[in-house]
C-alpha positions as a printed NumPy array, in Angstrom:
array([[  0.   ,   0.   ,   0.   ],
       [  1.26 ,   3.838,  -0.683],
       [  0.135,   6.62 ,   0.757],
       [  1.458,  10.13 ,   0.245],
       [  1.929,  13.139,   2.851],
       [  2.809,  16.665,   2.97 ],
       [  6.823,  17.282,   2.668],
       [  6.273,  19.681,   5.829],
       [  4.887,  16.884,   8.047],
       [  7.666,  14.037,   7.222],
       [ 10.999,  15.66 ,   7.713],
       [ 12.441,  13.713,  10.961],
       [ 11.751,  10.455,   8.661],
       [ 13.503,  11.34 ,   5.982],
       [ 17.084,   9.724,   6.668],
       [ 16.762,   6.834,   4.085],
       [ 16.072,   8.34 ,   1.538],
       [ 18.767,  11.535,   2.193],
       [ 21.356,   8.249,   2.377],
       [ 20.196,   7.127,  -1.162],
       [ 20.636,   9.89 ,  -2.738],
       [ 23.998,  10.288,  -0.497],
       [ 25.199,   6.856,  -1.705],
       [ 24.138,   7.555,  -5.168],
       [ 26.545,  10.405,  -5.581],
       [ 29.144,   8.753,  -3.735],
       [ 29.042,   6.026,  -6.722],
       [ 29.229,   8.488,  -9.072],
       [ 32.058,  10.104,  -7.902],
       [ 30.57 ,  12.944,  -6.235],
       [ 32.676,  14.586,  -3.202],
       [ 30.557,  16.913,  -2.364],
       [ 27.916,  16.548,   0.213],
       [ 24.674,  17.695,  -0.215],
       [ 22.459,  16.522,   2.126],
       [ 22.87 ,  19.725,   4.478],
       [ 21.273,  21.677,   1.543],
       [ 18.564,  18.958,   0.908],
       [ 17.624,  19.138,   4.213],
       [ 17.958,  23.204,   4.391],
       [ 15.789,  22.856,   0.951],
       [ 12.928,  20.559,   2.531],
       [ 12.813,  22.391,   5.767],
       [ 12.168,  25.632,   4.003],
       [  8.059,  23.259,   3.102],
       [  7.354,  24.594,   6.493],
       [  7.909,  28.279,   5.386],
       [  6.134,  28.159,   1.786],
       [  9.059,  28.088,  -0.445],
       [  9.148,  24.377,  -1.186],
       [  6.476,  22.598,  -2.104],
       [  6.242,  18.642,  -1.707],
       [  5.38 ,  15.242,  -1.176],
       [  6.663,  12.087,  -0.023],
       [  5.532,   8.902,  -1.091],
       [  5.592,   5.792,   2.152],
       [  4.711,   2.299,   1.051],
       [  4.233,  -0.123,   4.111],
       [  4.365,   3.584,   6.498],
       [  8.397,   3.338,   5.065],
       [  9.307,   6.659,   3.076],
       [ 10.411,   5.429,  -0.295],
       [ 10.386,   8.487,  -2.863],
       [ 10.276,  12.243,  -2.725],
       [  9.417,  15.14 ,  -4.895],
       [  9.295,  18.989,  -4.126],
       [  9.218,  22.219,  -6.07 ],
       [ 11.445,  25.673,  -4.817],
       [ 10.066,  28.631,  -6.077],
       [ 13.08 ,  31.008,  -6.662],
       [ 10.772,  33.896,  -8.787],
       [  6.646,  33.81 ,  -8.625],
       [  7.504,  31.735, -12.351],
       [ 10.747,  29.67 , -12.077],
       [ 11.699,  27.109,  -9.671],
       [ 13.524,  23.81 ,  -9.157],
       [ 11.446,  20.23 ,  -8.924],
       [ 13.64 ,  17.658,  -7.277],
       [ 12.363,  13.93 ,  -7.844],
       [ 14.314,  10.789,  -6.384],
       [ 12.934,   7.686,  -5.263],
       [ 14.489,   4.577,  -3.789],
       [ 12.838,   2.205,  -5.93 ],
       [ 11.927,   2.505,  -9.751],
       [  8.329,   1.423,  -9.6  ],
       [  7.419,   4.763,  -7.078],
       [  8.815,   6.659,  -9.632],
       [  6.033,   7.385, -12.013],
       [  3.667,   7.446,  -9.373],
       [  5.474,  10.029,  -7.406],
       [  5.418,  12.097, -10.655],
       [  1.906,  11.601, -11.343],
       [  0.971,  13.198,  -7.5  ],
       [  3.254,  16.197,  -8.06 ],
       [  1.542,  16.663, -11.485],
       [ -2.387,  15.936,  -9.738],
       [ -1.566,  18.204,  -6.257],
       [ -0.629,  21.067,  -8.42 ],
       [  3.089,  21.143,  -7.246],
       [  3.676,  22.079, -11.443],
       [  1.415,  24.608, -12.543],
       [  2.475,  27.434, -14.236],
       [  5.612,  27.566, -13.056],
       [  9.164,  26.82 , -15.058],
       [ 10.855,  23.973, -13.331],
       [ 14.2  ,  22.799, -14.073],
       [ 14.46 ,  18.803, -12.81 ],
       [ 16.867,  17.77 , -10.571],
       [ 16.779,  13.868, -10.456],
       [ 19.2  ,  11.41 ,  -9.069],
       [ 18.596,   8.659, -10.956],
       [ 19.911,   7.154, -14.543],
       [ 16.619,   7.537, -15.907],
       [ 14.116,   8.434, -18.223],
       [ 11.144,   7.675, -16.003],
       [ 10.691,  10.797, -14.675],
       [ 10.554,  12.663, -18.068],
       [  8.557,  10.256, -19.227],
       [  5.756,  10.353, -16.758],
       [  5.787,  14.174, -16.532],
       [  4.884,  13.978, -20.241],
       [  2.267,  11.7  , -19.379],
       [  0.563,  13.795, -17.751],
       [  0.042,  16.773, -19.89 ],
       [  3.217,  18.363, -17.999],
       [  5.203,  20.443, -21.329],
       [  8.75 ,  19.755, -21.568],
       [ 11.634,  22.504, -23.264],
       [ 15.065,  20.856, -23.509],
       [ 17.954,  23.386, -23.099],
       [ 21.344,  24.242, -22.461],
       [ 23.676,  26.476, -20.372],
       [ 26.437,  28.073, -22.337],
       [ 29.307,  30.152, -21.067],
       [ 32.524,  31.805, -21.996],
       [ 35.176,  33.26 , -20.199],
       [ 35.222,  37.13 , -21.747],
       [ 39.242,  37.375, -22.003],
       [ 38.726,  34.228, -24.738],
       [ 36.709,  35.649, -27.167],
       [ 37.748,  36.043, -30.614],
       [ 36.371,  39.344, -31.748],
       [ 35.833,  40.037, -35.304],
       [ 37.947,  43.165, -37.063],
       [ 34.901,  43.957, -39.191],
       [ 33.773,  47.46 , -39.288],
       [ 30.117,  48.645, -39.027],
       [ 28.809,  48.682, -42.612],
       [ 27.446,  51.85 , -43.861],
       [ 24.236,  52.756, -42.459],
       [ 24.462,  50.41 , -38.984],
       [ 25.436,  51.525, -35.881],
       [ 24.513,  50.602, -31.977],
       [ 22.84 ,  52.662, -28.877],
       [ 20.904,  51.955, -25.679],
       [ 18.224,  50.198, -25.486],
       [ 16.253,  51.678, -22.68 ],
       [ 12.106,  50.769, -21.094],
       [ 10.926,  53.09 , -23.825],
       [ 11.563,  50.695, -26.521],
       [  9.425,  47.635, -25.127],
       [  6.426,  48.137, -27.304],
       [  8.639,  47.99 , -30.194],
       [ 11.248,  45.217, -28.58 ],
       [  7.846,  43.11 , -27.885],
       [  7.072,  43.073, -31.469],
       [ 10.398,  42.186, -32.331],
       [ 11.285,  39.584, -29.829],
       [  7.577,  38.132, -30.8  ],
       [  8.357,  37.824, -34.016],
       [ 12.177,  35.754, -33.583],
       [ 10.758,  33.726, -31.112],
       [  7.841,  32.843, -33.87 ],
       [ 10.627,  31.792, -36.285],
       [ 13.02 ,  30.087, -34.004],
       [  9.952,  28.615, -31.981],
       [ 12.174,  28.5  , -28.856],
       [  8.67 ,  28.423, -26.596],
       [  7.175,  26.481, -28.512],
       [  3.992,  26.078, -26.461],
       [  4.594,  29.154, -24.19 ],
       [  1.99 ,  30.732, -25.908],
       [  2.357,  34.582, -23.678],
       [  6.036,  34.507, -24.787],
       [  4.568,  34.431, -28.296],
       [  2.343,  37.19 , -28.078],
       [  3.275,  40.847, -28.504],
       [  1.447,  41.553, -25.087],
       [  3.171,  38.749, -23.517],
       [  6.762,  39.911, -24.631],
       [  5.554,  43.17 , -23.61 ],
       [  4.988,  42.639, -20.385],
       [  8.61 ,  40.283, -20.218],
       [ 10.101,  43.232, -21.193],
       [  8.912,  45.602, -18.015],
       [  9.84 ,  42.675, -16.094],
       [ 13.603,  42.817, -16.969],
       [ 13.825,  46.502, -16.753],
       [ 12.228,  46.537, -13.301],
       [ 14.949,  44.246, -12.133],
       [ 13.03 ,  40.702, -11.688],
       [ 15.283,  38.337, -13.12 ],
       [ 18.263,  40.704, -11.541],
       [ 19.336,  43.796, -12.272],
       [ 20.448,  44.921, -16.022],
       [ 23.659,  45.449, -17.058],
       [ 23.094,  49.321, -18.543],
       [ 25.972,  48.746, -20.467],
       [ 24.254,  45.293, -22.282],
       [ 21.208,  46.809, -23.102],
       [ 22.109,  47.79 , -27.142],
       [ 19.845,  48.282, -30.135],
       [ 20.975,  47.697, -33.178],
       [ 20.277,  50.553, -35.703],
       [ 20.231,  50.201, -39.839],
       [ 18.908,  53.814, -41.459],
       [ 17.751,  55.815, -38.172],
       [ 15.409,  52.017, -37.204],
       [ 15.619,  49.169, -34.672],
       [ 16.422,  46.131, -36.9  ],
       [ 17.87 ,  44.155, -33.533],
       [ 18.505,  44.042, -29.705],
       [ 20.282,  42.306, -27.02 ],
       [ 20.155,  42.636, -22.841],
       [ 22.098,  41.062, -20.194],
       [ 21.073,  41.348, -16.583],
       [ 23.674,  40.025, -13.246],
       [ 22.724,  37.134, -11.946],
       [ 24.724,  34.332,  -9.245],
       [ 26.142,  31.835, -10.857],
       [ 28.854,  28.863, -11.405],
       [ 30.686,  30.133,  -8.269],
       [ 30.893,  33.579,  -9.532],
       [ 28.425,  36.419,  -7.371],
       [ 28.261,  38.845, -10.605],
       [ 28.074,  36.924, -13.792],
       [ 26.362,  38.939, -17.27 ],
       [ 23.458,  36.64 , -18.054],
       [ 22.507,  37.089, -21.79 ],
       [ 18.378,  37.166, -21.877],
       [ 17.478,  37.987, -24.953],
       [ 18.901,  38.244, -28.292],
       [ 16.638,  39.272, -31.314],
       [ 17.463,  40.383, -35.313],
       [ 14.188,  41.448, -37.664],
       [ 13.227,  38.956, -39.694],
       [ 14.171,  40.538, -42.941],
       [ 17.321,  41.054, -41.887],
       [ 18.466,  37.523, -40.708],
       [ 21.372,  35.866, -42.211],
       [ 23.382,  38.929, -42.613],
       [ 25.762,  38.307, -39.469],
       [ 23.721,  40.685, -37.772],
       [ 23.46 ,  38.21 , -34.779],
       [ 27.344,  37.985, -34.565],
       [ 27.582,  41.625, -34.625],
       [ 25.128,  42.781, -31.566],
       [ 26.173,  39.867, -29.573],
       [ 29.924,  41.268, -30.349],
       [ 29.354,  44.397, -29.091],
       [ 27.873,  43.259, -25.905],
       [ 30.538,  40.804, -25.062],
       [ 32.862,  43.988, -25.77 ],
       [ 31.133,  45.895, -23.218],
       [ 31.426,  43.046, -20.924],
       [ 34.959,  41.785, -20.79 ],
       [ 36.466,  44.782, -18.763],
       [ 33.906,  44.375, -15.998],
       [ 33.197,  40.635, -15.789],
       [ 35.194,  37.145, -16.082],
       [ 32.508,  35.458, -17.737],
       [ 28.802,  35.697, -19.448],
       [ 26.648,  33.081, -19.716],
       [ 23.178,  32.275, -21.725],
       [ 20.585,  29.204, -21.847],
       [ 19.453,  28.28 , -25.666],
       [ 16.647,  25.933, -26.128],
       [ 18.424,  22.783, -27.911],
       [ 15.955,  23.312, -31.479],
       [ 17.205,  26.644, -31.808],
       [ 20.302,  25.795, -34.261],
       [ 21.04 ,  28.901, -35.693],
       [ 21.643,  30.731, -31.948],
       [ 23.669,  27.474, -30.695],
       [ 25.562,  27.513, -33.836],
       [ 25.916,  31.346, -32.941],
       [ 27.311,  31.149, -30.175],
       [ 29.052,  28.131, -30.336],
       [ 31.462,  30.397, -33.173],
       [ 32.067,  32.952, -31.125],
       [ 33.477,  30.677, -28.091],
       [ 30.645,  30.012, -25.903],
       [ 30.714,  26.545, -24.2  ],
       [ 28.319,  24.338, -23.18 ],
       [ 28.267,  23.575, -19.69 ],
       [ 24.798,  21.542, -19.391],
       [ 21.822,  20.347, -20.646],
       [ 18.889,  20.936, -18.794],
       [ 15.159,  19.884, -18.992],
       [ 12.133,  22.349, -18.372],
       [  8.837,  21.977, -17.234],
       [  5.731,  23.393, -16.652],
       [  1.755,  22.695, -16.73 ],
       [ -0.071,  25.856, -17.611],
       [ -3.589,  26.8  , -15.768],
       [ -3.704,  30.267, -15.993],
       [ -1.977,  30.339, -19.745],
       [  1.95 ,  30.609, -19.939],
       [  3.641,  32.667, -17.77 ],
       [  6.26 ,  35.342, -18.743],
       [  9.673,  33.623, -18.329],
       [ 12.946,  34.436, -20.468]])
């Protein structure tokens, strides 16, 4: 028999399954311990910022899964269980409680296994597949090219996000990097993604970062970076959003804004960083020539209720 209860109300019985996951990293050839966080992480279910469940069969805890908000619309789900066949059903109560709606979750699992993804699909939960790229700003290769005739670059500032929104709609149309986030798709939904990065919410922007690109006295492309924690650094440039008009794509225009920002960047900062979703060829191919590196894959998920939230 199973039964499943409240994170909040199973904390002090917790120790088998903290010494699975414990000797599961051990085997892999982890040397880092990090049960103290787990258990920092679960205790925080009594404050609001985790939500969770754990599965018992026979009144034994056998399986856990949780979800940290870090903003009102991104968050961690962790999922591990000490047996394969709770691991589906574990899944399938996160999905049914709620614990994944409308909220971006990156899974943390630690398990060889496809299960999880698997049974969050299952259930209607949508899945993005991405990757974390960064480059260490005193490697980049910059181009020698000058500005052709009729380009050049200034700020890009909060009085440009009806006309960013458009733009940014548009790419993200043509590269369908949310496919199925239908807001981010929407000039009202990009709109309002933009007065969320100016305001600060994904951490602060870099004033420098924020560039337009400018062909004839127009806005033909954009790019902003805003500081976020990181890879053991407390200030690293995180690009958020990269955009060229779709008449003028395949001109190197891409290259050239992301240039200049990455120019901006390397007196100030030791590295930048991005996430591309893995469909999007033409930006990992980007950035993948101009030195960027990728550090992870990563798999997204989220269940909309309310329709998509705004995420970047």
């Amino acid at each position: 028999m199973i039964e499943f209860f409240p994170l909040e109300t199973q904390l002090r019985a917790l120790t088998p399954l903290w010494e699975g996951i414990s000797e599961y990293l051990i085997a892999k050839g982890g040397t880092y311990d990090i049960i103290p966080t787990l258990q920092e992480q679960a205790q925080s279910s009594t404050t609001g910022k985790v939500s969770g469940i754990v599965l018992q069969s026979n009144r034994h805890p056998v399986a856990l899964g949780w979800v940290e908000r870090i903003t009102d619309c991104t968050g961690n789900a962790l999922v591990y269980s000490l047996h394969p066949e709770f691991q589906a059903p574990l899944v399938k109560e996160m999905v049914s409680r709620g614990l994944m709606d409308d909220i971006f979750c990156e899974l943390f699992q630690f398990e060889d296994t496809e299960v999880y993804r698997e049974a969050f699909r299952a259930q209607g939960v949508h899945e993005n597949v991405r990757q974390r790229m960064g480059i260490y700003l005193s490697n980049v290769q910059f181009s020698t090219k000058t500005l052709p005739q009729g380009l050049g670059f200034v700020p890009l500032t909060i009085a440009d996000a009806p006309a960013v929104a458009k733009l940014s709609a548009r790419c993200h149309q043509i590269s369908r990097d949310y496919v199925g986030y239908k807001a981010l798709e929407s000039e009202d939904g990009r709109l309002e993604l933009e007065h969320r990065i100016f305001s600060g919410f994904y951490g602060p922007v870099i004033p420098e970062s924020a560039i337009k690109l400018i062909k004839d006295g127009r806005m033909i492309g954009m790019c902003v970076a805003v500081e976020i924690k990181c890879w053991g650094y407390e200030k690293v440039p995180w690009i958020f959003d990269v955009c060229i008009e779709e008449a003028e794509m395949g001109k190197g225009y891409g290259r050239l804004i992301v240039e200049e920002l990455l120019r901006k960047l390397e007196k100030s900062y030791e590295v930048c960083g991005l996430a591309v979703t893995m469909d999007n060829h033409a930006a990992r191919t980007l950035y993948e020539k101009l030195g960027f590196m990728v550090t992870d894959p990563f798999y997204e998920y989220v269940r909309f209720t309310k329709g998509a939230p705004i995420h970047g």
